[in-house]
C-alpha positions as CSV (number, residue, x, y, z in Angstrom):
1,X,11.9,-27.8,10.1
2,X,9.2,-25.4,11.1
3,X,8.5,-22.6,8.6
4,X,8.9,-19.1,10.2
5,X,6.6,-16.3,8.8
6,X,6.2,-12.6,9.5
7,X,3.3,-10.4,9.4
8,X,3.6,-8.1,6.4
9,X,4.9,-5.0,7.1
10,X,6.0,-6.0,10.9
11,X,9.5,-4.7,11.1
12,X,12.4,-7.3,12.1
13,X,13.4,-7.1,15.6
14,X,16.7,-8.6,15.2
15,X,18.8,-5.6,14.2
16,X,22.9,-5.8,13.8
17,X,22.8,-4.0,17.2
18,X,20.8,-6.6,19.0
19,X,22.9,-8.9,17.7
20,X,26.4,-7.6,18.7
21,X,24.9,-6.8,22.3
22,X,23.6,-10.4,22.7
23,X,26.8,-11.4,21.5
24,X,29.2,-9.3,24.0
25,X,26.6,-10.7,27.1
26,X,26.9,-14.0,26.0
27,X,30.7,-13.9,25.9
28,X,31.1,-12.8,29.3
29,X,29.0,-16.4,30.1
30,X,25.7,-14.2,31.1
31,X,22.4,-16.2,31.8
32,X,19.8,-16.1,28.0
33,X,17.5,-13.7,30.5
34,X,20.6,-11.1,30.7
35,X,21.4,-11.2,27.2
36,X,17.9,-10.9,26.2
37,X,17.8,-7.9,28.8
38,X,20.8,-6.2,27.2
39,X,19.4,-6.8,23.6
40,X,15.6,-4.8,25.1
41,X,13.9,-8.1,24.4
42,X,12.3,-10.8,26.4
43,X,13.6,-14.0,26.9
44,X,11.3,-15.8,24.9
45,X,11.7,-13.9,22.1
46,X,15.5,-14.3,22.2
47,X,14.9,-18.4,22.5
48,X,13.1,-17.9,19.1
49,X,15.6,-16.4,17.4
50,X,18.7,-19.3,18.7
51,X,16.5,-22.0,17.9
52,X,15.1,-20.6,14.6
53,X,18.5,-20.1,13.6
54,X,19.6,-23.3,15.2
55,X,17.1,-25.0,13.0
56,X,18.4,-23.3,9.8
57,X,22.0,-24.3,10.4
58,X,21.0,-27.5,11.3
59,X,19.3,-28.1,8.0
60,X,22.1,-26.7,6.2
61,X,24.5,-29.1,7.4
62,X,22.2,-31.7,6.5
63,X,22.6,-30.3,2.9
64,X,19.3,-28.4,2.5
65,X,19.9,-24.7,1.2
66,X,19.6,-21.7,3.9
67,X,15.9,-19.4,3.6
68,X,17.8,-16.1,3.0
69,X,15.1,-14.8,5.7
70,X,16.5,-17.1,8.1
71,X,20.5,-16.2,7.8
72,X,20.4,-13.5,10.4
73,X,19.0,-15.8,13.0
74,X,22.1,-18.3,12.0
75,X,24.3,-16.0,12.4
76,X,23.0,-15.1,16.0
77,X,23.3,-18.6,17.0
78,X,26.5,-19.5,15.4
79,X,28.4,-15.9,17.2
80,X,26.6,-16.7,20.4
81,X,27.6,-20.3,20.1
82,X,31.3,-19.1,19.4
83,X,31.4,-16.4,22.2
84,X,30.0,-19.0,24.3
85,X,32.8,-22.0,23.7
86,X,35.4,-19.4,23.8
87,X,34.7,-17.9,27.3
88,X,34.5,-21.5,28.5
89,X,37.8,-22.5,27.3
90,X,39.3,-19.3,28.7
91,X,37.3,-20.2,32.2
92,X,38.7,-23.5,31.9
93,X,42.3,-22.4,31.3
94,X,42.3,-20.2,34.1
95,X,41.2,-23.1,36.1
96,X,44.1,-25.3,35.4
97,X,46.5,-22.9,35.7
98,X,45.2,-22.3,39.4
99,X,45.7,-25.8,39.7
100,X,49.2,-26.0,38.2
101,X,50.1,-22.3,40.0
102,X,50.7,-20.8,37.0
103,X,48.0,-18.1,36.9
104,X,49.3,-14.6,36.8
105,X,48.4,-12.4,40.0
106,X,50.8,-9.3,39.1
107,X,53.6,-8.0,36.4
108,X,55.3,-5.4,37.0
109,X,58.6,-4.0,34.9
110,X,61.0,-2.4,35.8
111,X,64.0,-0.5,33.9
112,X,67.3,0.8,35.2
113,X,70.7,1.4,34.0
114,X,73.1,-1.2,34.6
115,X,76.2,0.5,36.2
116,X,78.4,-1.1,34.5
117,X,77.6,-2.0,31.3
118,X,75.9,1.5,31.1
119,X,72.8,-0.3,29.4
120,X,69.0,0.1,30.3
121,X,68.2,-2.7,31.5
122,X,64.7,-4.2,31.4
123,X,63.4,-6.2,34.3
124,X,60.1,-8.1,34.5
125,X,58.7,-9.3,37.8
126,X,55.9,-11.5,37.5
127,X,53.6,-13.0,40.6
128,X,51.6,-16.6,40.6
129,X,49.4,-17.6,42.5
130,X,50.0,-20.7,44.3
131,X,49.0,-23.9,43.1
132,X,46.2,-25.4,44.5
133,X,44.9,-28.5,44.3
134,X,40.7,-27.8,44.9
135,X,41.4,-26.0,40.8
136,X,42.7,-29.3,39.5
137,X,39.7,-31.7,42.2
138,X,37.2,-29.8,39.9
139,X,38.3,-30.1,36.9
140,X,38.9,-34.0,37.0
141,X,35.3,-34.0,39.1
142,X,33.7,-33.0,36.0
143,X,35.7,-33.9,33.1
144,X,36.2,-37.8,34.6
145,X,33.2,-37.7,36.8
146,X,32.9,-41.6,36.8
147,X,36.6,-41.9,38.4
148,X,36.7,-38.5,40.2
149,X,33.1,-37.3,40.9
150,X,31.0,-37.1,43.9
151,X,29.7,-40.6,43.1
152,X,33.1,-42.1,41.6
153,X,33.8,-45.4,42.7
154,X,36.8,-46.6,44.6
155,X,39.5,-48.9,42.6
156,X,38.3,-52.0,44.7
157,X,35.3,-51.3,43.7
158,X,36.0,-50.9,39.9
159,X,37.7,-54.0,40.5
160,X,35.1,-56.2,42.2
161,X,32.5,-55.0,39.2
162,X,35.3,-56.0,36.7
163,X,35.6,-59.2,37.9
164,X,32.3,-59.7,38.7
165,X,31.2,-59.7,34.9
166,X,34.1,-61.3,33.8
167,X,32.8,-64.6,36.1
168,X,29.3,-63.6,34.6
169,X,30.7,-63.6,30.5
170,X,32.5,-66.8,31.4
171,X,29.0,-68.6,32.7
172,X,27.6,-67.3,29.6
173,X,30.0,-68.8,27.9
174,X,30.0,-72.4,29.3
175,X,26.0,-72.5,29.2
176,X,26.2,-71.4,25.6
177,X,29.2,-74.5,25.2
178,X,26.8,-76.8,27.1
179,X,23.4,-75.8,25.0
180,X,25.4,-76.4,21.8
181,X,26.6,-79.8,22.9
182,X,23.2,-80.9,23.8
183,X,22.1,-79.6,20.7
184,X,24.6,-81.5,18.4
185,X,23.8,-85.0,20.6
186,X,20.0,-84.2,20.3
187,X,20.8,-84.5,16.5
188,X,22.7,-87.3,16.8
189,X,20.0,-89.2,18.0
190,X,17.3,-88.2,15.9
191,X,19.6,-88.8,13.5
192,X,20.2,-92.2,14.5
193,X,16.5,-93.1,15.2
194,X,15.6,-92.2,11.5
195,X,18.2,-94.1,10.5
196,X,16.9,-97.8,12.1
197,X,13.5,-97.0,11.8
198,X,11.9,-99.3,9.2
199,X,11.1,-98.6,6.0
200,X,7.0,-97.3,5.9
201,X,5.4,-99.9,3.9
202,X,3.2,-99.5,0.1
203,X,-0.2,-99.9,0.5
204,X,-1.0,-103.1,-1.4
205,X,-3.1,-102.6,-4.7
206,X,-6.9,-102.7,-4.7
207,X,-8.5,-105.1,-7.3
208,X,-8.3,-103.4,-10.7
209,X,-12.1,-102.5,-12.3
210,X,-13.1,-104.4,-15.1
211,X,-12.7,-103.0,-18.5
């Protein structure tokens, strides 16, 4: 992990204000460059500080202790990170409930007095908008991209592929069947050849020196 040094005596930019503006951008799904612009910083600058403290809390989960100099920067990055996931999954819930025509449009309430019971009476009137489908085409579009994207394939083709390397594992597998018998009758053979081959003969004695 890179080591991160100030100049002595250069005062910290990254201030709990800074942070809790870069924060309330960020969880409104604003661009880095309008965060950085509502923290007075450039955009650089703010890169720094997410991927210093991105560094730092990766290191830390890889069980290496946290530079007490660097736990401000982890705690930008893990609030921005948080403010980020949640406005996308509050985005993304609004999506589906366009698709399923359960998003709220209106509420109103209303109380009267019931004339016979002589009760108030409260009544809520609630407005949806109606369902539609494009919500639900792009969500699947990019959850399931490779069934329901711009380049999703139809079943038939799915289907062709499928079989396609199924015929291409069984070849595979009847080439690797074949090879193998080969091999095993290749053996055989060699086997067999060693077996009637005759004997190598001794070389016969030379005549022994004299003593």
């Amino acid at each position: 992990m890179r080591t991160h040094q100030r100049r002595p005596g250069r005062p910290c930019l990254l201030t709990p204000e800074r942070v809790d503006a870069i924060v309330r951008v960020s969880a409104v799904g604003a661009a880095t460059s309008l965060a950085a612009e509502a923290a007075g910083v450039s955009r650089a600058t703010l890169a720094r500080w997410i991927a210093r403290g991105r560094e730092a809390a990766e290191a830390h989960e890889d069980g290496k202790p946290v530079d007490p100099r660097d736990e401000p920067y982890v705690d930008l990055h893990r609030r921005v990170e948080r403010a980020r996931a949640q406005m996308a999954t509050q985005a993304l819930a609004r999506v589906l409930q366009a698709g399923a025509g359960s998003l709220v449009l209106e509420e109103r309430v209303r109380t009267y007095t019931d004339p016979v019971t002589g009760l108030d009476v409260e009544e809520r009137q609630v407005r949806y908008l109606r369902p539609d489908w494009r919500a639900s085409a792009w969500w699947l579009a990019r959850v399931f991209p490779e069934h329901y994207g711009p380049n999703a394939k139809s079943w038939d083709e799915q289907f062709a592929e499928f079989d396609a390397e199924e015929t291409r594992r069984e070849r595979d597998l009847a080439e690797s069947d074949q090879l193998a018998g080969l091999s095993e009758r290749l053996q055989a053979v060699l086997a067999q050849a060693a077996a009637d081959a005759p004997p190598a003969e001794l070389p016969s004695p030379g005549p022994s020196s004299p003593a």
